[in-house]
N, C-alpha and C positions, 0 to 999 in steps of 0.2 A: 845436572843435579839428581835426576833420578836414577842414572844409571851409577850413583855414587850411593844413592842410599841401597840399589840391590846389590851393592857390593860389602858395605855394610852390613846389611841381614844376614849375606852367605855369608861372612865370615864369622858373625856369633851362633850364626848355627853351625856350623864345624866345630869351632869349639866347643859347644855344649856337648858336640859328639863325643869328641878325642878325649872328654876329661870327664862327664857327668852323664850318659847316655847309657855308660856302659856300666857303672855302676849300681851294683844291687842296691833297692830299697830297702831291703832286708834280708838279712844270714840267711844264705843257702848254699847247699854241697850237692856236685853234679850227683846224677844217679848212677848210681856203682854195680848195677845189671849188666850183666855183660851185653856189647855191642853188635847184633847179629847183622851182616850186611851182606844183603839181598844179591839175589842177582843183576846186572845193568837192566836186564830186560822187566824183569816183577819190576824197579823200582822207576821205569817209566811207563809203566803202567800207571802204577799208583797212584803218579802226580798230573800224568797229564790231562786237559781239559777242556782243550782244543783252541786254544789262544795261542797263535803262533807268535808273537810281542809278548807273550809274558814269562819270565824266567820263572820255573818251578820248582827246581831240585837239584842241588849239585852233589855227586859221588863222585868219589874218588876208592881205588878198588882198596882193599882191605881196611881200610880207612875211614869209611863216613859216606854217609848216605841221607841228606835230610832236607826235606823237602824246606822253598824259599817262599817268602812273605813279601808282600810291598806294601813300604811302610804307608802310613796313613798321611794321606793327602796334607800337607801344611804342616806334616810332625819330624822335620829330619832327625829329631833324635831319638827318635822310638827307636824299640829293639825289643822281639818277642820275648815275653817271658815261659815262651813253653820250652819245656825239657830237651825236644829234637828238632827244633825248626831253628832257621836263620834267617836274617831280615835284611835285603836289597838298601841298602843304600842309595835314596836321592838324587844327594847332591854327586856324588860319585857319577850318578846318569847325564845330571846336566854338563859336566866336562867330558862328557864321549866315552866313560870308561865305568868298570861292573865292580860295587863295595859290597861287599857281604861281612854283616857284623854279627855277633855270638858274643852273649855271654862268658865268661870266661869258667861258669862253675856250669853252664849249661852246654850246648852246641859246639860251643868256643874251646873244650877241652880239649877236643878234637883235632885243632888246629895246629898243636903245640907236634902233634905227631906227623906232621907234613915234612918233606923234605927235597932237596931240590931232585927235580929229575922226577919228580910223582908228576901225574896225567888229570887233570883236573877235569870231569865231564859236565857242564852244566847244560839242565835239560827246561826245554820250552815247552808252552800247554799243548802246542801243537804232537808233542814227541820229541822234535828233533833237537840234536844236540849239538855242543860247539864244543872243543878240546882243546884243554890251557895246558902248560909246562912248567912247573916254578920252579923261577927262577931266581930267586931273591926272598931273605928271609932275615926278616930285618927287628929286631931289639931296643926298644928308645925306654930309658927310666923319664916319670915327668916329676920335674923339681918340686911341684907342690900337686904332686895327685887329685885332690878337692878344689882346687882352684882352676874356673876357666879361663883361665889367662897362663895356665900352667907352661913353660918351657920342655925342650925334652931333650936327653942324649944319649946319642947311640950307644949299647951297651959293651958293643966292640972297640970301636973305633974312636968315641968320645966326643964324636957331632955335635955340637950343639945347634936347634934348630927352635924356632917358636913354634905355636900351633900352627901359624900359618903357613910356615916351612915345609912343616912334615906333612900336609895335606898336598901341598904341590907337590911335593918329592913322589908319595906314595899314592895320589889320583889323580896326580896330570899327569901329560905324557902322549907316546902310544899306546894304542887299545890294548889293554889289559884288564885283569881282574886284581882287586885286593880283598884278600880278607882279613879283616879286625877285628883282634878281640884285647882282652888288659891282661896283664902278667902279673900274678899273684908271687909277694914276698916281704918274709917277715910279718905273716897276719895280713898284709895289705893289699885285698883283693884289686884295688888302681894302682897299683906300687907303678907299672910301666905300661909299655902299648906292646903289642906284635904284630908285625903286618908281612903276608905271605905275599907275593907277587907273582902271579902267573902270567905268561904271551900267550899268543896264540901259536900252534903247531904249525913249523913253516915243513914244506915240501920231502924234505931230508928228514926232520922225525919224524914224519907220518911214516914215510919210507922204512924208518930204521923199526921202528915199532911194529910193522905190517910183518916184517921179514924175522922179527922175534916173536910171531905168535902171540900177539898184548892184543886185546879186546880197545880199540879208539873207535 
């Protein structure tokens, strides 16, 4: 019985994620200052703070640079509302694997410019850092946006999956990272979801990367 009601719980807190987390309480448009992104080295300075468990900051090179949040103890559906920060993901932890959510008119714009074959760095308080590949870049419209019970399908291919679907698809698995944010269309800032997918760098891209002169 009990391990029925925590399965219960995690699955309306997902949903409140997927459909209502990510949602502005109120009109906003990201900031329109240009993006200045630091060196690897300044930008783990900046964040670390000597917590080797805690994720701090993930850049990506020409791309985004912005320090990470854990959300609030009991809140998985929190998501910062500052301008350059991103917020760690939960429940993403408790299934062995790394969710980084954004707004989509804040942090989250960001995401849209990712593409496969980009080098994902995310960095620890301690300094050090662990190096993703993404590999999957995935598109779902959800049938009633405002509803947590919303369905979704793939924008490509036509998938149709429920919440609870697209949460196993996109945070179970192997170790990975996903990042989420919503896809603004037609005025409708939750029109759909996007969710980036990065692995870890096995042996041969570290390899292929080292021998191209790429900063991993």
């Amino acid at each position: 019985m009990a391990s029925r009601i925590k399965k219960q719980i995690l699955f309306v807190a997902l949903l409140s994620v997927f459909v209502l987390s990510l949602f502005p309480i109120t009109p906003a448009r990201a900031d329109e200052s240009p993006n200045i992104i630091p060196t690897i080295s300044s930008f783990i300075e900046s964040v670390e703070d000597g917590n080797p468990k805690a994720l701090r900051g993930i850049y990506v090179s020409g791309v985004m640079a912005y320090p990470i949040i854990q959300q609030p103890y009991g809140n998985p559906a929190y998501v910062s509302s500052e301008a350059n920060t991103i917020t760690q993901f939960s429940i993403a932890s408790e299934v062995g694997n790394i969710g980084l959510l954004a707004h989509n008119y804040l942090a989250g714009a960001n995401f849209s410019e990712l593409k496969a074959g980009d080098v994902i760095k995310l960095v620890y308080g301690n300094g050090h850092t662990k190096n993703f590949i993404v590999e999957e870049i995935l598109q779902y419209k959800a049938t009633n946006p405002l509803s947590p019970y919303s369905n979704f399908i793939n924008v490509e291919t036509e998938e149709f999956l429920t919440a609870e679907g697209l949460f196993n698809k996109v945070y179970r698995g192997e170790h990975h990272v996903t990042l989420q944010t919503c896809i603004e269309k037609d005025g409708n800032l939750s029109w759909g979801r996007l969710f980036i997918i990065a692995k870890p760098l096995n042996r041969a891209q570290i390899k292929f990367l080292k021998q191209n002169i790429l900063d991993i």
